[in-house]
LORO-927936 format. One record per atom (N, C-alpha, C): residue in one letter; atom name; residue number from 1; x, y, z. Coordinates in nm, 3 decimals. Last residue first. Example, Ala and Ser with C-alpha at 12.3 -4.5 7.8 and 13.67 -1.06 7.14 Angstrom:
# LORO-927936
+------+------+-----+---------+---------+---------+
| rest | atom |  nr |       X |       Y |       Z |
+------+------+-----+---------+---------+---------+
|    S |    N |   2 |   1.285 |  -0.225 |   0.708 |
|    S |   CA |   2 |   1.367 |  -0.106 |   0.714 |
|    S |    C |   2 |   1.290 |   0.003 |   0.787 |
|    A |    N |   1 |   1.319 |  -0.569 |   0.780 |
|    A |   CA |   1 |   1.230 |  -0.450 |   0.780 |
|    A |    C |   1 |   1.320 |  -0.330 |   0.780 |
+------+------+-----+---------+---------+---------+
//
This chain:
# LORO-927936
+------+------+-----+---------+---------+---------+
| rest | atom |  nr |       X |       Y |       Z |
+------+------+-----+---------+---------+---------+
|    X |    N |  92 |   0.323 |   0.481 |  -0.401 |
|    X |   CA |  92 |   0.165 |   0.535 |  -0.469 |
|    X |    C |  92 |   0.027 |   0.436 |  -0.468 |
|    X |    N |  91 |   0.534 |   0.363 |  -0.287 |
|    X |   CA |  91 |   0.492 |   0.441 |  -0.263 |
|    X |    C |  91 |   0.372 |   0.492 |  -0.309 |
|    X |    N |  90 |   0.656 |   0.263 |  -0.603 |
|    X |   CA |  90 |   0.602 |   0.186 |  -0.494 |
|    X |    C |  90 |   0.508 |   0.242 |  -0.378 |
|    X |    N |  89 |   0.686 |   0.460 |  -0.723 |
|    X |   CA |  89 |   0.583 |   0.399 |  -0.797 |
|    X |    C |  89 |   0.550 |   0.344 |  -0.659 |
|    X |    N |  88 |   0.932 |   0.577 |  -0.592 |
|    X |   CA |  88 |   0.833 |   0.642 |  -0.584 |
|    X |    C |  88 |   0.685 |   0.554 |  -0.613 |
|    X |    N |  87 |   1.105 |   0.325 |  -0.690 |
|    X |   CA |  87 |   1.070 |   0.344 |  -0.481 |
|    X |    C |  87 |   0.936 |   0.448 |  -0.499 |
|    X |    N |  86 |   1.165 |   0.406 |  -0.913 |
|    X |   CA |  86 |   1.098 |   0.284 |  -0.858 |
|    X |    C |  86 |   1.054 |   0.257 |  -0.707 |
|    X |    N |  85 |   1.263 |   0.700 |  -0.925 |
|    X |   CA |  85 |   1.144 |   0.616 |  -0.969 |
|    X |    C |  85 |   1.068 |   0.552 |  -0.935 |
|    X |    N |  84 |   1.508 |   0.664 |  -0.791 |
|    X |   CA |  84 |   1.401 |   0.690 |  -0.683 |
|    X |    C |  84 |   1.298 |   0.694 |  -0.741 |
|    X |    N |  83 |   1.626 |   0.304 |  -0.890 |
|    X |   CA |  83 |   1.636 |   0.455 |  -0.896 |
|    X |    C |  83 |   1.476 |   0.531 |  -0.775 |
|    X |    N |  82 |   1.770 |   0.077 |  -0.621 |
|    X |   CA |  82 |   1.668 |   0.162 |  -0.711 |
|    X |    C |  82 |   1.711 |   0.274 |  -0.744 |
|    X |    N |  81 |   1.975 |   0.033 |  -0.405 |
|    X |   CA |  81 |   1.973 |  -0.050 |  -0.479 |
|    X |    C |  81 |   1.910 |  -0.002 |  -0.654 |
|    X |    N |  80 |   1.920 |   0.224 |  -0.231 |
|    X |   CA |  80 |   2.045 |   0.216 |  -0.231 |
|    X |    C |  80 |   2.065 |   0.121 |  -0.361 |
|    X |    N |  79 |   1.614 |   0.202 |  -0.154 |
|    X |   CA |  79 |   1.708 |   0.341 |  -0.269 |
|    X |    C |  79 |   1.852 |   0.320 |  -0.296 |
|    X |    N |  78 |   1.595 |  -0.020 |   0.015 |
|    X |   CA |  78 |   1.543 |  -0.012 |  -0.187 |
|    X |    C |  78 |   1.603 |   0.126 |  -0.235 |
|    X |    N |  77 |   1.712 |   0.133 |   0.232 |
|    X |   CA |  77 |   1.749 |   0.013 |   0.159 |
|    X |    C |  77 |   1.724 |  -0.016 |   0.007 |
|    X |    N |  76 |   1.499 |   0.322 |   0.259 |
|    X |   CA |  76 |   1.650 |   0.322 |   0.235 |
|    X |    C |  76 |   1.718 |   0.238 |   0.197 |
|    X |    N |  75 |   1.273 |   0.165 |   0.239 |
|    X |   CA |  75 |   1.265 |   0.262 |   0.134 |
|    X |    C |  75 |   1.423 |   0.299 |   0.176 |
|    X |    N |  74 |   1.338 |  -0.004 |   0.533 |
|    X |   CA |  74 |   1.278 |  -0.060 |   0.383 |
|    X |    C |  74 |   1.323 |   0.024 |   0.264 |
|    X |    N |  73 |   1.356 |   0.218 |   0.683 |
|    X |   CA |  73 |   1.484 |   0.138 |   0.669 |
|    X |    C |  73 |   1.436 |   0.030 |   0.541 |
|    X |    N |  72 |   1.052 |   0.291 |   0.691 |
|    X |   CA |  72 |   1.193 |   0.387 |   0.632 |
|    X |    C |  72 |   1.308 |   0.300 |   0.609 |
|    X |    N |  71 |   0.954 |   0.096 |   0.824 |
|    X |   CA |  71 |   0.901 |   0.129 |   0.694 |
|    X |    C |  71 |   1.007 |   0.196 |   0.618 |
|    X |    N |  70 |   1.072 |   0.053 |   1.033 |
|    X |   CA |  70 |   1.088 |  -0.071 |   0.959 |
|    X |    C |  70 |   1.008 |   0.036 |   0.838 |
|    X |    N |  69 |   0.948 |   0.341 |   1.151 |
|    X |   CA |  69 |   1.122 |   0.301 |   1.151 |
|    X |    C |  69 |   1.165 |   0.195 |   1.044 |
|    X |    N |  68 |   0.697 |   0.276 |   1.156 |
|    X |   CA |  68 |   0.776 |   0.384 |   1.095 |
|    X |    C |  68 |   0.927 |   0.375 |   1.033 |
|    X |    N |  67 |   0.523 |   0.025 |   1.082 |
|    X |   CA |  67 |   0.632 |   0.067 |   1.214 |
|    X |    C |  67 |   0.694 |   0.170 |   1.111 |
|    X |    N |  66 |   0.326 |  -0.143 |   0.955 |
|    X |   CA |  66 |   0.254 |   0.026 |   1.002 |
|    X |    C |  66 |   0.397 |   0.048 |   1.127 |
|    X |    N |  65 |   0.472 |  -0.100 |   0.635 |
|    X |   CA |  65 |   0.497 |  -0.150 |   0.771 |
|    X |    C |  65 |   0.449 |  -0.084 |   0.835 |
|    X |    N |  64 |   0.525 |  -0.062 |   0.381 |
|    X |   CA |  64 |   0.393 |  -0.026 |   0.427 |
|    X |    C |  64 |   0.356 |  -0.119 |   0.541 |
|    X |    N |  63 |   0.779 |  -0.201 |   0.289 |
|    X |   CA |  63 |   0.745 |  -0.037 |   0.255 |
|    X |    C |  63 |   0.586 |   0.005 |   0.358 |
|    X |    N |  62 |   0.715 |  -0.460 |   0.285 |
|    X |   CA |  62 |   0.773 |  -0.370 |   0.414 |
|    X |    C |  62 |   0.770 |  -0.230 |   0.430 |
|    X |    N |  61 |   0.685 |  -0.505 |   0.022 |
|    X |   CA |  61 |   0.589 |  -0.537 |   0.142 |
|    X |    C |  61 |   0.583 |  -0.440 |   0.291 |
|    X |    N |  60 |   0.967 |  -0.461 |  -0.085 |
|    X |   CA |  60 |   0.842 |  -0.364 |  -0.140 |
|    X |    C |  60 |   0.713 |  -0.378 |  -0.019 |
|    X |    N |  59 |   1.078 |  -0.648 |   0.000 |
|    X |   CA |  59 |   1.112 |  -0.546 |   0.059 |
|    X |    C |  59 |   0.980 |  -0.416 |   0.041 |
|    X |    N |  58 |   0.999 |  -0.852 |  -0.130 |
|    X |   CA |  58 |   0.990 |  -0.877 |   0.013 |
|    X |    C |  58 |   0.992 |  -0.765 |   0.080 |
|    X |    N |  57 |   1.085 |  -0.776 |  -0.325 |
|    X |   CA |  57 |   0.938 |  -0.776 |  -0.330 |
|    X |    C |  57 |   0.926 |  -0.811 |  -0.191 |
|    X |    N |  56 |   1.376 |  -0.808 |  -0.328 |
|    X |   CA |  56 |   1.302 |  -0.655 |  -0.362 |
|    X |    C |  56 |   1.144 |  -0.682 |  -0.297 |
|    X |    N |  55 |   1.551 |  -1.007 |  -0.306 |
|    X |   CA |  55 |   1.419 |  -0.961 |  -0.209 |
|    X |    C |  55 |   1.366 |  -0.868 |  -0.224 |
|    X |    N |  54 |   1.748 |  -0.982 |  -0.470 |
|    X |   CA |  54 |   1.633 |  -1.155 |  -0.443 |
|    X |    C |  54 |   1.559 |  -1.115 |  -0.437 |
|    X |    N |  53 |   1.885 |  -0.713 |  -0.536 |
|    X |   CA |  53 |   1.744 |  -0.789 |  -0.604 |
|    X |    C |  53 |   1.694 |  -0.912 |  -0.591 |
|    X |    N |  52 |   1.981 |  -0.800 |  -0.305 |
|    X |   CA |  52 |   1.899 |  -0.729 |  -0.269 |
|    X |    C |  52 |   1.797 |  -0.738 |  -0.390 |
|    X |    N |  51 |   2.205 |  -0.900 |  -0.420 |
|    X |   CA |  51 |   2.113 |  -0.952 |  -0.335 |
|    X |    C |  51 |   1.990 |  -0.929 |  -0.274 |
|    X |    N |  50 |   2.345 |  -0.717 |  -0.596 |
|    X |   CA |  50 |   2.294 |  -0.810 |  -0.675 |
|    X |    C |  50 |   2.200 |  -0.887 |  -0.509 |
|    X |    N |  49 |   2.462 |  -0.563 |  -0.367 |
|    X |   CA |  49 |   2.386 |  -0.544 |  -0.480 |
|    X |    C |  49 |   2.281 |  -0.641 |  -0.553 |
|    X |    N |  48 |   2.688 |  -0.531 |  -0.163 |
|    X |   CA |  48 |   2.640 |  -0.686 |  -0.260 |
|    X |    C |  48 |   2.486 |  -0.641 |  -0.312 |
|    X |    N |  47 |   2.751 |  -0.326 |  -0.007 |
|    X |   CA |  47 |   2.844 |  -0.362 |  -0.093 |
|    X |    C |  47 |   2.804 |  -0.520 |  -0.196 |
|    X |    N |  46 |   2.482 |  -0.181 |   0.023 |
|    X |   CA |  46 |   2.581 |  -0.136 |  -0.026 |
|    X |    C |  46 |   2.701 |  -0.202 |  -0.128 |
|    X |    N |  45 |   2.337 |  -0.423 |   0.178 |
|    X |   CA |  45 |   2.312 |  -0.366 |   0.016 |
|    X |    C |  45 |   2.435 |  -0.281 |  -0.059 |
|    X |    N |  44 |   2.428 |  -0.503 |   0.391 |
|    X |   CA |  44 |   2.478 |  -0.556 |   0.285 |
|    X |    C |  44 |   2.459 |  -0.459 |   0.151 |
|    X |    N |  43 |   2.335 |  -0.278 |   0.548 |
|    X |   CA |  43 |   2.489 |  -0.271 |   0.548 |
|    X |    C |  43 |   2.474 |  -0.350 |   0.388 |
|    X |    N |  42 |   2.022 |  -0.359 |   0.479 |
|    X |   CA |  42 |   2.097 |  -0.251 |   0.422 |
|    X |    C |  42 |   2.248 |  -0.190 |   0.450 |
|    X |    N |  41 |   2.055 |  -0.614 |   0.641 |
|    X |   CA |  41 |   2.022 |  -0.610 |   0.504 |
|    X |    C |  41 |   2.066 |  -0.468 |   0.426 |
|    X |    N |  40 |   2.039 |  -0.496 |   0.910 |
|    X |   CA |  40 |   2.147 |  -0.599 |   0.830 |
|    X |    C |  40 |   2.179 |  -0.580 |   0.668 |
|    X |    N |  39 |   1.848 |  -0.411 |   0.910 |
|    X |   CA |  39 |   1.958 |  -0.303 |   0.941 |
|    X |    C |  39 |   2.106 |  -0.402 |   0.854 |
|    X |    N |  38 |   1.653 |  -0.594 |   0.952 |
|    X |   CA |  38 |   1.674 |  -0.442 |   0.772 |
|    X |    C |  38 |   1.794 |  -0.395 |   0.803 |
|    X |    N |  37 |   1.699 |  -0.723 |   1.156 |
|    X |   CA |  37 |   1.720 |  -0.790 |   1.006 |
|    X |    C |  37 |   1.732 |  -0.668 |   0.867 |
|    X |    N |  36 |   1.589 |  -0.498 |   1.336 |
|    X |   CA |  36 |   1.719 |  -0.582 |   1.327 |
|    X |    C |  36 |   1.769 |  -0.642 |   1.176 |
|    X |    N |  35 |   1.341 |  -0.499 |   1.206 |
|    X |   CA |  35 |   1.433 |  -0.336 |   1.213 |
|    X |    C |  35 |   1.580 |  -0.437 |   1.214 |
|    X |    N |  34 |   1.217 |  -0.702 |   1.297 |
|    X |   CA |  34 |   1.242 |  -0.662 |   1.140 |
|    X |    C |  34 |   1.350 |  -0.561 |   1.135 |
|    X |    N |  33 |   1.290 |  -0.690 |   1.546 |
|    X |   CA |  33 |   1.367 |  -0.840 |   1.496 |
|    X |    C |  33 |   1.339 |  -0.756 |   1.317 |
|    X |    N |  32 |   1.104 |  -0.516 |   1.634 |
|    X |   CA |  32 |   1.246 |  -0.496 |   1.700 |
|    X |    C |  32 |   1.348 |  -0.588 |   1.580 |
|    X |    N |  31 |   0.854 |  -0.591 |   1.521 |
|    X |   CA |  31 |   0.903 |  -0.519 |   1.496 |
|    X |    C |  31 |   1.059 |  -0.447 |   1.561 |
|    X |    N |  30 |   0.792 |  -0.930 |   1.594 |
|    X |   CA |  30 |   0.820 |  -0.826 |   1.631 |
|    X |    C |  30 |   0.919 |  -0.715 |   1.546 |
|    X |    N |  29 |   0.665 |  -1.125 |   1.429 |
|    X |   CA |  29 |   0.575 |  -0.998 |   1.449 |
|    X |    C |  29 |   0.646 |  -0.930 |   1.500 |
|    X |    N |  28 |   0.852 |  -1.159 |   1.131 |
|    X |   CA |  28 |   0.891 |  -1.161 |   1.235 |
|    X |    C |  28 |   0.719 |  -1.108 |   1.243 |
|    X |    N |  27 |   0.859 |  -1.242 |   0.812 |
|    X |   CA |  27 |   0.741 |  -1.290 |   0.883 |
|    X |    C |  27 |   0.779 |  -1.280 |   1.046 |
|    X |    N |  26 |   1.074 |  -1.034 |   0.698 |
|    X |   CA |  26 |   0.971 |  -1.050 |   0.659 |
|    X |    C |  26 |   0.797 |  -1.112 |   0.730 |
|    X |    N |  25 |   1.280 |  -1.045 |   0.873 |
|    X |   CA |  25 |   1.228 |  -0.957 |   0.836 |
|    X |    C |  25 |   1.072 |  -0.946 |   0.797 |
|    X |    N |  24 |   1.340 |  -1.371 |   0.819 |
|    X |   CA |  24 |   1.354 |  -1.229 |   0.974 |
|    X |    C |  24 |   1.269 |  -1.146 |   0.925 |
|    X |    N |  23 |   1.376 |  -1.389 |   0.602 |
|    X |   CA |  23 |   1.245 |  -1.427 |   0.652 |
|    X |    C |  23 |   1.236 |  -1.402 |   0.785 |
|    X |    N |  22 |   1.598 |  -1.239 |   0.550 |
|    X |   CA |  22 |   1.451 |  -1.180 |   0.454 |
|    X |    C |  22 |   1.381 |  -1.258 |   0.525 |
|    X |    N |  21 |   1.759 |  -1.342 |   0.696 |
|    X |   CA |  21 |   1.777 |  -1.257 |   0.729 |
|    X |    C |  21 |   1.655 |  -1.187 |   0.674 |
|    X |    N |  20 |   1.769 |  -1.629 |   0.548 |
|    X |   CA |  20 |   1.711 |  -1.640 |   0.663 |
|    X |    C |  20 |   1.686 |  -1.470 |   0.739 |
|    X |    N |  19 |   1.916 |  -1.484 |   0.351 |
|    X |   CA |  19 |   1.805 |  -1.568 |   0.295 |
|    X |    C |  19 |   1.724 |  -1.549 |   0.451 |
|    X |    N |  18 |   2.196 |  -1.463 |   0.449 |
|    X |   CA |  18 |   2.087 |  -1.344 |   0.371 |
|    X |    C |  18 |   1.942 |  -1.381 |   0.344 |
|    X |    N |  17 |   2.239 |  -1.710 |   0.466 |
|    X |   CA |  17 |   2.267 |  -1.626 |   0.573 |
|    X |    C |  17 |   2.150 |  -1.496 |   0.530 |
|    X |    N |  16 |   2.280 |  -1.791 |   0.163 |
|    X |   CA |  16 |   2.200 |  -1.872 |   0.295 |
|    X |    C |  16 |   2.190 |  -1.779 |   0.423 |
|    X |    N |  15 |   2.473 |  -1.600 |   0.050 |
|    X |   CA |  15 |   2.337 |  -1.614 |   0.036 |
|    X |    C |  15 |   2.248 |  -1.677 |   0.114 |
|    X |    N |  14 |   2.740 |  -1.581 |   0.153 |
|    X |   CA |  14 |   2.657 |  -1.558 |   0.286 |
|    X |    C |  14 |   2.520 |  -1.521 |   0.192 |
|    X |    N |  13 |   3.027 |  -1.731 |   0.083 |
|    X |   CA |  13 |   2.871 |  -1.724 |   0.028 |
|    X |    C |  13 |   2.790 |  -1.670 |   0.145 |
|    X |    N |  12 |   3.347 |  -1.567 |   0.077 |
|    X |   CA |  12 |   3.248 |  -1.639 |   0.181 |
|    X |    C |  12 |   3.113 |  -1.576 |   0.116 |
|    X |    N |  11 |   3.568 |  -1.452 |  -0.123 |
|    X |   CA |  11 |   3.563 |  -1.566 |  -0.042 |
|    X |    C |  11 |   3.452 |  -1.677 |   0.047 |
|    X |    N |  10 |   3.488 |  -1.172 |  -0.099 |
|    X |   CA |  10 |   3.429 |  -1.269 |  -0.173 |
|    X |    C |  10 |   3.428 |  -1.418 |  -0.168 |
|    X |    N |   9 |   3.534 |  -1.087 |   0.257 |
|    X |   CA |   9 |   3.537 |  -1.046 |   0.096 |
|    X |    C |   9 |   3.465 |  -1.165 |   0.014 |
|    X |    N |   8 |   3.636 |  -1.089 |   0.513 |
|    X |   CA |   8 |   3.721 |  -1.203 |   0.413 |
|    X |    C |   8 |   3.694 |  -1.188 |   0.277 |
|    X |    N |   7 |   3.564 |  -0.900 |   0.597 |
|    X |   CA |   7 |   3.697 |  -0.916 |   0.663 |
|    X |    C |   7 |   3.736 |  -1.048 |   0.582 |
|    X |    N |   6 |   3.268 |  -0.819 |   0.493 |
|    X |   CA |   6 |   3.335 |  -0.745 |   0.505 |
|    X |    C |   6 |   3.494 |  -0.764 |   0.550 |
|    X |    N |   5 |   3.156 |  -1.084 |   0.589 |
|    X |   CA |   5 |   3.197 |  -1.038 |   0.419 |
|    X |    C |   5 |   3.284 |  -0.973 |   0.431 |
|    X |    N |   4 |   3.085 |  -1.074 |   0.863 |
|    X |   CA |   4 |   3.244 |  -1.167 |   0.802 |
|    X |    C |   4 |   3.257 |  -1.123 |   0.621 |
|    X |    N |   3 |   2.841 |  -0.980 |   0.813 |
|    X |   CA |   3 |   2.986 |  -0.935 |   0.904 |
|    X |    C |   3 |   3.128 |  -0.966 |   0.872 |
|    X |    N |   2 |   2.688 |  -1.214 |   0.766 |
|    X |   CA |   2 |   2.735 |  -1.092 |   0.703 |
|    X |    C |   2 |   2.840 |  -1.008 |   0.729 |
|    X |    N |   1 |   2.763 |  -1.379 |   0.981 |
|    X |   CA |   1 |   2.815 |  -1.417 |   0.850 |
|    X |    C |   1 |   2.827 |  -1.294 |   0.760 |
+------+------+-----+---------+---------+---------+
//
């Protein structure tokens, strides 16, 4: 569905789609399925903004993923959205 933003545009709600994509992320144990779901999540961020502030705090969690990879694709994602302020505070 996310996918499809990009070839039909505003036309198509993919908040329900995005929704299930934060509880991927969020309560997966496998760290293959969070990385999957962030990767998602930070194509979207770019071009839908406003969605990413649903899940900031979902995202802020993730910041301190003991998976390297899911930890970084967290803090890239929140920078695309944040100033690097707010990613720094988080971080401390």
């Amino acid at each position: 569905m996310c996918e499809l933003f990009d070839l039909i545009g505003a036309g198509i709600n993919i908040e329900n789609a995005f929704q299930v994509l934060i509880q991927l992320a969020q309560n997966s144990g496998k760290p293959v399925y969070k990385f999957a779901a962030l990767r998602i999540i930070n194509r979207v961020a770019g071009k839908q903004p406003r969605l990413i502030s649903m899940c900031q705090t979902e995202l802020d969690i993730l910041i301190t993923d003991p998976n390297r990879s899911v930890a970084s694709l967290a803090i890239s994602t929140l920078l695309k959205t944040c100033n690097e302020d707010q990613v720094g505070k988080l971080l401390k």
